[in-house]
C-alpha positions in Angstrom: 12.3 51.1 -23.9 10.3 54.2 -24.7 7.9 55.2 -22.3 6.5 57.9 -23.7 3.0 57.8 -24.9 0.8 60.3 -26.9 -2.3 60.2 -24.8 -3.7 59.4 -21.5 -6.1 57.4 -22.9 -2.9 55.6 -24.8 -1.2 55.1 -21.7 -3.9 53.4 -19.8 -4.7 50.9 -22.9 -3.9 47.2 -22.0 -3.1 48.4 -18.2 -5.9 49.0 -16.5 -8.9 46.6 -16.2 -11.8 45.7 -13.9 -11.4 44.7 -10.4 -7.8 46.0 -9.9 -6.4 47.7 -7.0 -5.8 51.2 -7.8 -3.0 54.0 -6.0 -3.8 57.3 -7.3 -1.6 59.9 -5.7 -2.3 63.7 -4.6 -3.6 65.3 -1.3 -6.4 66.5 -1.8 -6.5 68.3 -5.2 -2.7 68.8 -4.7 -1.1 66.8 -6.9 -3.4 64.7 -8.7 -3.4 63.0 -12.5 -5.9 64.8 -13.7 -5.3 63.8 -17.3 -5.0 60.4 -16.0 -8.3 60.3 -13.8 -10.6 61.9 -16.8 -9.2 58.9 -18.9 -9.6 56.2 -16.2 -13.4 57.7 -16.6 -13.7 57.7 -20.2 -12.6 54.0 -20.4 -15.2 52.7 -18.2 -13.7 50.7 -16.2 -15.2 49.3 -12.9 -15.3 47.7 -9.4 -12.0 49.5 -8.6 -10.6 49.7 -5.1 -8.6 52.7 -4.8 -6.3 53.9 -2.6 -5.8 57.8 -1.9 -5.4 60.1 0.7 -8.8 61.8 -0.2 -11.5 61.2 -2.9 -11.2 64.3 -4.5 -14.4 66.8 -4.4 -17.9 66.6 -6.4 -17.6 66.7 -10.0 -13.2 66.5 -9.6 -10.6 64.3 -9.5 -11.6 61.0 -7.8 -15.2 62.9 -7.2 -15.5 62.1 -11.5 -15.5 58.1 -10.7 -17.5 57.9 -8.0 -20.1 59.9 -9.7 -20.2 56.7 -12.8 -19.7 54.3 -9.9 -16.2 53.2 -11.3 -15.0 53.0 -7.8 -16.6 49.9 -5.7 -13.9 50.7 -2.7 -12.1 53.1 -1.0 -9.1 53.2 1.0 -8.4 56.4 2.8 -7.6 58.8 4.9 -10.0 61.4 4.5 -12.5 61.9 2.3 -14.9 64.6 4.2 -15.5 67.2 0.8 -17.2 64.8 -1.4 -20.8 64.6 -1.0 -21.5 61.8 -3.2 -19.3 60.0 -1.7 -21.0 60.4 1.7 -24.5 59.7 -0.1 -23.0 56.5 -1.4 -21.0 55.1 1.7 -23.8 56.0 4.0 -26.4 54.1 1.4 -23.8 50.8 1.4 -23.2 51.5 -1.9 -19.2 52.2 -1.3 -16.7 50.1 0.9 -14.3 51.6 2.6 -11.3 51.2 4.7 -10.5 54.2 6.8 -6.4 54.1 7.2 -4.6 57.1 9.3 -2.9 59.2 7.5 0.0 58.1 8.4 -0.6 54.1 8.6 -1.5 54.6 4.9 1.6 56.8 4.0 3.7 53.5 5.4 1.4 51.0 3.9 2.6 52.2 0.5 6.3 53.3 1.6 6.2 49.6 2.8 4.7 48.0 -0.3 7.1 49.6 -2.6 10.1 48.7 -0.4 9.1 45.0 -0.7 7.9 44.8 3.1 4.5 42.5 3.6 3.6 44.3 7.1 4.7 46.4 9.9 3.9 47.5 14.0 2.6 50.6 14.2 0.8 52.2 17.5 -1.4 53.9 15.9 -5.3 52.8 15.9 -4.5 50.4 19.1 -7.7 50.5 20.2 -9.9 51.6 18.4 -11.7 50.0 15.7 -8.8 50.5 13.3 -6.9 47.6 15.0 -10.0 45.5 15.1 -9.4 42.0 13.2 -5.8 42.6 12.8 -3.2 41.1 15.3 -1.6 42.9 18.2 1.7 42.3 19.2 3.8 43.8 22.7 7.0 45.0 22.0 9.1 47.2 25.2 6.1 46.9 27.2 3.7 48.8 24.5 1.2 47.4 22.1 1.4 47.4 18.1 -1.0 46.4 15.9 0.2 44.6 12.7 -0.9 46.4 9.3 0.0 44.8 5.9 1.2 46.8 3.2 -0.1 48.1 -0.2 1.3 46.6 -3.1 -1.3 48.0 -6.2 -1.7 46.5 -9.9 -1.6 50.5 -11.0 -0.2 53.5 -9.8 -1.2 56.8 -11.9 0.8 59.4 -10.4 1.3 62.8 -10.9 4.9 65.0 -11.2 6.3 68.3 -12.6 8.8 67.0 -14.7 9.9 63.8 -16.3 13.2 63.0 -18.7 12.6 60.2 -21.0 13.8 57.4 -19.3 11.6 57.8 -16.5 13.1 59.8 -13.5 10.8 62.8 -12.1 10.6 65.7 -10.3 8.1 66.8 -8.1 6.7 70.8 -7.6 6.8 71.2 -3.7 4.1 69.7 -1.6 2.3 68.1 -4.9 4.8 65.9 -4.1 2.9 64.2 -1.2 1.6 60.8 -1.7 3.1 60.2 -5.5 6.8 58.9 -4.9 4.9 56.1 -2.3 2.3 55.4 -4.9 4.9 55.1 -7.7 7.2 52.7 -5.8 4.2 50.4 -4.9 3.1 50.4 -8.1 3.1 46.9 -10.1 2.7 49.5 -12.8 3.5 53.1 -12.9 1.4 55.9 -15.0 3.0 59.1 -14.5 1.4 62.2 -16.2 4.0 65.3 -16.0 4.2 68.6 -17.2 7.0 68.7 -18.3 9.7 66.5 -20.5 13.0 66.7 -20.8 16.3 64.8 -22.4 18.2 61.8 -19.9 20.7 64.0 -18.6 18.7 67.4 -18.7 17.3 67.0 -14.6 20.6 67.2 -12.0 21.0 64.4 -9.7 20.4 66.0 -6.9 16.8 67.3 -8.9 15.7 63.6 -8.9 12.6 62.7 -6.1 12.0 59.6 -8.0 14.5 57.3 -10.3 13.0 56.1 -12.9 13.2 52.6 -12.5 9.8 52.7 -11.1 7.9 54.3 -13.6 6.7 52.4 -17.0 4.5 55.0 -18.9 4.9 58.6 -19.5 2.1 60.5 -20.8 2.4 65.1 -21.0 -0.6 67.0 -19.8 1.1 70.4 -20.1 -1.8 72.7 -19.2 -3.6 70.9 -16.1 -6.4 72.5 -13.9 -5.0 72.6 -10.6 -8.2 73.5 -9.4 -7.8 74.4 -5.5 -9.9 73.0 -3.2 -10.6 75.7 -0.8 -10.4 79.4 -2.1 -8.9 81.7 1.1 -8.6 85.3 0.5 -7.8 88.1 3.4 -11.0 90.3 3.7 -9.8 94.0 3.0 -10.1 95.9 6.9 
């Protein structure tokens, strides 16, 4: 099966559609399909919910479908650098479902390893656990959260062979391997392509089993979100 296409816009056709349930992995601007996002834009699809650790920036990464209103819901952790987002949730133009970080890291993990829900401490109390059930195990309470099981996953990774299996640059590696594994579908945009046999076993974050597309975006922003420099004394 080749899954190697020519294009982002290729990889996308006959995949993505309106109304899905979206993963889109990266931290922040860590990590993100750029390739993958700009062509999510450029096919106008809509009324996505999409789940992310963050909704990228103004006029970036996630920041690019909000601002044509592609994205109707947002399921995150953080999303405190986008200012059209907070103009649009704060108008009740934008759902969203604030997850801890963690809770949403498991959501996924759990989706992709074919679990429907799990116990989890965190948000007892609060309005996170409101709605959901809450069960006492050892004398402690747990509220139930279900996991994440999305129609598409475009994820994001260093290097890919041909048949699928990636490697991930350091801490870009964040949220893509859950996002992949949840996936119904996996879109992985890489810099990188190599033969089957090229990447050492022990190189492998992610066997290709879970991933369905390949598309190359050799040359990729990797705009950083925050630029930090040490003022000279």
């Amino acid at each position: 099966m080749n899954k190697l296409f020519p294009s982002a816009a290729e990889a996308l056709k006959g995949v993505v559609k309106d109304g899905q349930l979206m993963a889109v992995g990266g931290f922040g601007l860590c990590g993100i399909p750029e390739a993958l996002i700009q062509a999510l834009r450029d096919s106008g699809t809509k009324d996505l919910t999409v789940i992310s650790n963050n909704a990228g920036v103004d006029g970036f990464g996630l920041g690019k479908l909000l601002e044509t209103r592609q994205i109707s819901k947002m399921i995150s952790s953080y999303v405190g650098e986008n200012k059209e987002f907070e103009r649009q949730y704060l108008a009740g133009e934008l759902a969203l479902e604030f997850t801890p970080q963690g809770t949403l890291a498991e959501k996924l993990r759990a989706g992709g390893a074919g679990i429907p829900a799990f116990f989890t401490k965190t948000g007892v109390g609060t309005q996170v656990a409101e709605g959901k059930e809450l069960r006492e195990f050892d004398g402690e309470t747990y509220v139930m959260e279900r996991s994440l099981v999305p129609d598409v996953a475009l994820v994001k990774a260093a290097v890919a062979d041909k048949s699928g299996n990636l490697r991930f640059n350091l801490t870009a590696r964040n949220f893509n391997p859950a996002a992949a594994m949840a996936g119904k579908v996996c879109i992985v945009e890489v810099e990188k392509i190599v033969e089957v046999g090229e990447l050492a076993p022990d190189d492998i974050h992610l066997p290709g089993i879970y991933v369905h597309r390949i598309v190359l975006n050799a040359t990729p922003e990797k705009r950083i979100e925050k630029r930090t420099i040490t003022e000279k004394a």
